[in-house]
C-alpha positions as CSV (number, residue, x, y, z in Angstrom):
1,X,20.9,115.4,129.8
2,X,24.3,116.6,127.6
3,X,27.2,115.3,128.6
4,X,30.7,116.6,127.8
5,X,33.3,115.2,126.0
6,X,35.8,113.0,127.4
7,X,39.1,114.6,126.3
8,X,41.2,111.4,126.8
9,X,38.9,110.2,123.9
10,X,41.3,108.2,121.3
11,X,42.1,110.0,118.0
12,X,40.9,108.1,114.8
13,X,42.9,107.7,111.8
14,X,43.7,110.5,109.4
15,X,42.9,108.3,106.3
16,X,42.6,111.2,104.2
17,X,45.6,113.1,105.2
18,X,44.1,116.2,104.7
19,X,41.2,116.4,107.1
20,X,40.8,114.1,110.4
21,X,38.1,112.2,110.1
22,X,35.4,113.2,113.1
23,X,32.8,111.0,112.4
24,X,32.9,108.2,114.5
25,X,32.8,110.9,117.4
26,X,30.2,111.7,119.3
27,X,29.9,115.1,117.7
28,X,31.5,114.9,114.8
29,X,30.8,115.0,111.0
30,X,27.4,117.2,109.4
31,X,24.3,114.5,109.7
32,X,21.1,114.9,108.8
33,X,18.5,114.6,112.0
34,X,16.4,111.1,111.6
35,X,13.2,113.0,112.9
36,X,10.6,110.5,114.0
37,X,7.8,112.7,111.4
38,X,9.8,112.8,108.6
39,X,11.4,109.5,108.9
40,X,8.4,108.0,108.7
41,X,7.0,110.3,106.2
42,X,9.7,109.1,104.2
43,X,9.1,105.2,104.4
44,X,5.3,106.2,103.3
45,X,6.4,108.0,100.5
46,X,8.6,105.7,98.9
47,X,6.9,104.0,95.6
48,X,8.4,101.7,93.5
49,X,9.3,102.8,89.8
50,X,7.7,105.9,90.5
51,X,6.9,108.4,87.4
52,X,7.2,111.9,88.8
53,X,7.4,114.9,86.7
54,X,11.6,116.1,86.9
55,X,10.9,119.4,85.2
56,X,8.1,120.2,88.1
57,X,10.5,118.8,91.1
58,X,13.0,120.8,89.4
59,X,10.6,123.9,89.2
60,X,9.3,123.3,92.4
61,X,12.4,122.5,94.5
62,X,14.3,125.9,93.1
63,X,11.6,127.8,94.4
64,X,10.8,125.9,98.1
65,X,15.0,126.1,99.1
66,X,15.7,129.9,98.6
67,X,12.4,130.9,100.5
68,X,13.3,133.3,103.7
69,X,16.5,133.9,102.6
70,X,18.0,136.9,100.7
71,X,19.9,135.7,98.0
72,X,20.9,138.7,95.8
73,X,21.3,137.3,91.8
74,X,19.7,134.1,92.4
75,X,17.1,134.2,90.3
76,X,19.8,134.2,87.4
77,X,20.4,130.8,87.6
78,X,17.8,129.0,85.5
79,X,19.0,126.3,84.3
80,X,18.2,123.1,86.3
81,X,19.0,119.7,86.6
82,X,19.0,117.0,89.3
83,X,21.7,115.4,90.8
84,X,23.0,112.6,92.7
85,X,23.3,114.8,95.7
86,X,25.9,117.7,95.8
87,X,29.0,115.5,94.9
88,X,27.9,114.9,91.2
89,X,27.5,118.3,91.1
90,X,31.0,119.1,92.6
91,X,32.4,116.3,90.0
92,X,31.2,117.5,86.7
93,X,32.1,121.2,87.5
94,X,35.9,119.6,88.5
95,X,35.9,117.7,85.3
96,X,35.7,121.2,83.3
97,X,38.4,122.6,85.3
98,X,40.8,120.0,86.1
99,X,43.9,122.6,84.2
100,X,42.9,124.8,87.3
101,X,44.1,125.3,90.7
102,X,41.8,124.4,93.4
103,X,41.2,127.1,95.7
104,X,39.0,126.6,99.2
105,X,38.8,127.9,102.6
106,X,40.3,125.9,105.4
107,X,37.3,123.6,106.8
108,X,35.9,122.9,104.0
109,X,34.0,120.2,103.2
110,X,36.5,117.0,103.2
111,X,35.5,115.8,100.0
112,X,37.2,118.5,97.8
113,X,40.2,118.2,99.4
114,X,40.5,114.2,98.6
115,X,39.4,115.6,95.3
116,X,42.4,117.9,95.1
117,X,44.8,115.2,95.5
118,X,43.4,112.9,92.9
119,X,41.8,115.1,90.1
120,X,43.7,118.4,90.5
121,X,47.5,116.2,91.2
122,X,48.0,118.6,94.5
123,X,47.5,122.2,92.2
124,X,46.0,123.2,95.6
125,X,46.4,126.4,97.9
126,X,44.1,127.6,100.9
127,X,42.5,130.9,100.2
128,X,43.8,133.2,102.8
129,X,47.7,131.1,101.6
130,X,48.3,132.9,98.6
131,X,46.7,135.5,95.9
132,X,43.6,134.6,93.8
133,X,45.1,134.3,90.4
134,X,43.9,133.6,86.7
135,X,44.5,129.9,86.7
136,X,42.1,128.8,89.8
137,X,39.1,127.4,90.3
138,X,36.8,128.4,93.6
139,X,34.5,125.9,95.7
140,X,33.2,127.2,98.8
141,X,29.6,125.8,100.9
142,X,27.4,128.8,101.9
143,X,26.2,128.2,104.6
144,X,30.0,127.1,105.8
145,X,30.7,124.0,106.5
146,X,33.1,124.7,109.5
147,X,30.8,127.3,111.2
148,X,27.2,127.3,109.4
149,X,27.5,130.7,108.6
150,X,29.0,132.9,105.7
151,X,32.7,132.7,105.3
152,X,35.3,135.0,106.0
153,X,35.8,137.8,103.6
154,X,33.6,135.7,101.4
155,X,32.2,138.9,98.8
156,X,36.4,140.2,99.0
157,X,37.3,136.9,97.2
158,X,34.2,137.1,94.7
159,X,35.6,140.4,93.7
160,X,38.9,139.0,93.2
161,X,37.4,135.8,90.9
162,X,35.2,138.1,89.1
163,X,38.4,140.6,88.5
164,X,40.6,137.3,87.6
165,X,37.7,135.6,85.3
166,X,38.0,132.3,88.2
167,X,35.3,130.4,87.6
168,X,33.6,130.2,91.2
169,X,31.0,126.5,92.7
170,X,28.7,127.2,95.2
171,X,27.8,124.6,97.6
172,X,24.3,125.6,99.7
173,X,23.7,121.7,100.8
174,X,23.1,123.5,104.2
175,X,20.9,126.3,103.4
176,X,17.7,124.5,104.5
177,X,19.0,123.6,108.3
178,X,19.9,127.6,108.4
179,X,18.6,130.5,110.3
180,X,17.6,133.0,107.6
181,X,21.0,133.9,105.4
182,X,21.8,137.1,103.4
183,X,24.1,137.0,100.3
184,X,25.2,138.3,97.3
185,X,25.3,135.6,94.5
186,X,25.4,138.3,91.9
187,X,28.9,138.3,90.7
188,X,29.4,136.6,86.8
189,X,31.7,134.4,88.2
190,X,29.6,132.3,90.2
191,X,29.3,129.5,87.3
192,X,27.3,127.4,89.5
193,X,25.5,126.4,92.5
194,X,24.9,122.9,94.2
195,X,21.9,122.1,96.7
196,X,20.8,118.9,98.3
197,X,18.3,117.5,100.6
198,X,21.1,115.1,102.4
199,X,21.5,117.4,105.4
200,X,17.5,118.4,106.2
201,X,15.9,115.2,105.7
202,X,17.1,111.4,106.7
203,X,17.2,111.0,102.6
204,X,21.1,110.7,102.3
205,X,20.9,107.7,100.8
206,X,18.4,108.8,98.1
207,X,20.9,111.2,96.8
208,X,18.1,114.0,96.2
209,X,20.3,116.9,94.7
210,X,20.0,119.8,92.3
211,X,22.7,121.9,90.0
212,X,21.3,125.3,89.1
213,X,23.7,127.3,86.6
214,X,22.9,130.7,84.6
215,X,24.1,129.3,81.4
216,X,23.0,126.2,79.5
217,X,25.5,123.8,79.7
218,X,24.8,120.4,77.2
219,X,26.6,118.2,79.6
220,X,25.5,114.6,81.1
221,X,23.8,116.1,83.8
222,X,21.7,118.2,81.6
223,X,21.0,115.0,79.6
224,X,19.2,113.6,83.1
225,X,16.2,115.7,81.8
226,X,17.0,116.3,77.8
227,X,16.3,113.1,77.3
228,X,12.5,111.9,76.1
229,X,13.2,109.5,78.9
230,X,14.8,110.6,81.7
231,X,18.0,109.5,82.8
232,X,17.3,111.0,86.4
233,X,16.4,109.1,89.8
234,X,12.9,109.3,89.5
235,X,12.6,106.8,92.8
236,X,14.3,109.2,94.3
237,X,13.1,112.8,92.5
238,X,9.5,111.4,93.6
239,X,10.3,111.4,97.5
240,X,11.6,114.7,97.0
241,X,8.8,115.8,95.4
242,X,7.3,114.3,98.2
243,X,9.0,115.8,100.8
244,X,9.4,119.5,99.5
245,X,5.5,119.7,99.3
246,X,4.8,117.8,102.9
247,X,7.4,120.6,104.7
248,X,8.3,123.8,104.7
249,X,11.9,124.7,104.2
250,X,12.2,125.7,107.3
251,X,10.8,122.8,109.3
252,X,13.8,121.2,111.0
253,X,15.2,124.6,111.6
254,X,12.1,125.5,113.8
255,X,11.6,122.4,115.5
256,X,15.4,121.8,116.1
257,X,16.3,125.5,117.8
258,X,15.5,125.1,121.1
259,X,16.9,121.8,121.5
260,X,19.9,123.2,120.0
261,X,20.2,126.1,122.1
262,X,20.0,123.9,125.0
263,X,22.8,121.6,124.3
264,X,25.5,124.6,123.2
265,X,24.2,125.9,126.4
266,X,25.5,123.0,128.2
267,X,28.3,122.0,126.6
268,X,29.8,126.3,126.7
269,X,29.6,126.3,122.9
270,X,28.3,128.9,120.3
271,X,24.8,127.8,118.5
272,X,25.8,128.2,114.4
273,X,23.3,129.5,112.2
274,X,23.0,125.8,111.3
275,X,20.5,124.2,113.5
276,X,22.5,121.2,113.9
277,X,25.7,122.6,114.7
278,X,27.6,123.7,118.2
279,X,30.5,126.3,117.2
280,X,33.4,125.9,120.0
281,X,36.0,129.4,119.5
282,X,37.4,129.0,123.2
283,X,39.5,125.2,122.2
284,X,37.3,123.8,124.5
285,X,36.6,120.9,122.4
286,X,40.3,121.0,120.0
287,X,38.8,117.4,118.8
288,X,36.5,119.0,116.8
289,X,38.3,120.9,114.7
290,X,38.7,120.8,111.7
291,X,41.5,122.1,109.7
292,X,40.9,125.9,111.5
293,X,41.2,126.8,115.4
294,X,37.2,126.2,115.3
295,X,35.2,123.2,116.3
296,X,31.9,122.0,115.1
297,X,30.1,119.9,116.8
298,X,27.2,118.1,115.3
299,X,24.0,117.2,117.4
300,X,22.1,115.4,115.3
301,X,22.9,111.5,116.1
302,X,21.9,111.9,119.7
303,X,19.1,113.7,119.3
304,X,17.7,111.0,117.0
305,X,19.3,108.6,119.5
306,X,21.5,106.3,117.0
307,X,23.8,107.4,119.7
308,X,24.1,108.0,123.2
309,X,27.1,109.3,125.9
C-alpha cells in the first residue's frame, strides 16, 4: 500500500542555504535500495585487509557500468583511478579550477553548490542565468539528479564549453539505476567523468568510486594506483570487485521497475528513467522540489522498509 504525502508536513531547515534539505522526508534525498540479495551479498563479501588487484577492478568496472548504454566518445577516456566515491572525484577536479566560475543546472546535486560557496567564494551562476563564458567551469550528473534523465539542452551547452575551451565534469553516479541512456560524450571539453557504486548497491559507506579522464593526469588520485603499494581502498575496491562480478549492471533496474511503476502510479507521479525515482511536473508534491518547479521523489527507504508512512 502507498500512501500520499501529508502536505501539512513541517519544513526542515535550510542548512545549506542553497538547496532544502529533503532527506528526512519520506521521499526525499537519492538512496541507494538496501535489497535483501545484495545486502547480504555484501556482509559475505567483506574480507578483512583484502589484496585485490586495483588495475583489474579498474579494468573491469569501466567495462561492467557503460554496458546497454550508448555513450558516444566513451571509450576515450582511459585513464583510470579509484576514488572515494564521486565527491573526491568532484574535489580534485575543483581544486584545478578554483580561478573558475562554477556553472551548474538548477537541481543539481547539493553538494556542488555548498562547494560553490566555500571553494569558488560565490563565482557562481545557474546555466540557463547567464552566457557560458571563457572563465567557467561545468559540472553536471548524467543521468540528472533532479529528473534521472538527460538535462535540458545538455549537447547546446557542450557546444558552447567546447567553443569557450570550459573545462566540463561529468557526474554518471546514477547510470547504473537507469533505463538504457543515449549520449554524446564526444566533445574535448569533457575533462572528466565521475562514477560510483553509492546509488546501486547498499555500499555508500564503502565509498566504491571511479575517475576516468582521456588525459593522464599525475595527480594524488592517480598516485592511488602509481604507487608499488597502493594507496587505494583495497577493503573497499575488493567488495566492488565483488559486487560488479556477482550482478549485472542492470540488476536493481530490472528487479526495481515494476515496483516503481506501481508506486508513481499511486502517488499520480511520472516514473524517471532512474528506477528509484518518482518525477512530480503537476506541483502535486511542491515539497519535493528541489531548486526547479520539479519534484523527485525517492522510493528506495520504504521499499527496503527503514521507513514506513
Amino acid at each position: 500500500m502507498v500512501y500520499c504525502i501529508n502536505e501539512h508536513m513541517e519544513e526542515t531547515l535550510d542548512i545549506n542555504h542553497t538547496l532544502p534539505n529533503l532527506k528526512d522526508k519520506p521521499y526525499g534525498g537519492a538512496w541507494s535500495i538496501h535489497d535483501t540479495e545484495t545486502a547480504q551479498y555484501v556482509h559475505q563479501s567483506i574480507r578483512p585487509l583484502a589484496k585485490p588487484d586495483v588495475q583489474k577492478f579498474l579494468h573491469d568496472y569501466a567495462h561492467w557500468f557503460k554496458l546497454g548504454h550508448t555513450i558516444d566518445g566513451i571509450d576515450k577516456f582511459v585513464h583510470l583511478a579509484p576514488a572515494n566515491g564521486t565527491t573526491e572525484v568532484f574535489d580534485k577536479f575543483y581544486m584545478q579550477n578554483t580561478h573558475r566560475r562554477l556553472r551548474l543546472w538548477r537541481g543539481e546535486y547539493f553538494y556542488h553548490q555548498i562547494v560553490a560557496r566555500e571553494n569558488f567564494y560565490n563565482r557562481f551562476a545557474w546555466i540557463d542565468d547567464e552566457p557560458i563564458t571563457d572563465m567557467d567551469v561545468v559540472v553536471v550528473s548524467l543521468p540528472f539528479a533532479n529528473t534521472g534523465g538527460i538535462p535540458e539542452n545538455f549537447d547546446q551547452v557542450m557546444q558552447l564549453c567546447e567553443y569557450r575551451n570550459v573545462n566540463v565534469l561529468i557526474d554518471m553516479a546514477y547510470i547504473n539505476i537507469s533505463k538504457p541512456i543515449k549520449v554524446d560524450l564526444s566533445y574535448d571539453c569533457i575533462k572528466v567523468i565521475a562514477t560510483s557504486l553509492s546509488k546501486v548497491f547498499p555500499v555508500e559507506t564503502y565509498r566504491i568510486g571511479m575517475r576516468l579522464m582521456k588525459n593522464y593526469l599525475d595527480d594524488t588520485l592517480q598516485a592511488y594506483v602509481d604507487q608499488e603499494t597502493p594507496y587505494a581502498n583495497t577493503n573497499s575496491i575488493h567488495l566492488g570487485q565483488q559486487l560488479i562480478d556477482q550482478y549485472e549492471n542492470d540488476y536493481i533496474v530490472k528487479r526495481y521497475t515494476p515496483l516503481q511503476l506501481e508506486y508513481c502510479d499511486q502517488l499520480g507521479v511520472t516514473p524517471s528513467d532512474c528506477v528509484i525515482f518518482g518525477i512530480d511536473s503537476n506541483n502535486k508534491y511542491p515539497e519535493y522540489q528541489r531548486g526547479t518547479d520539479t519534484g523527485r521523489m525517492c522510493f528506495s527507504k520504504l521499499w527496503d522498509k527503514r521507513i514506513t508512512i
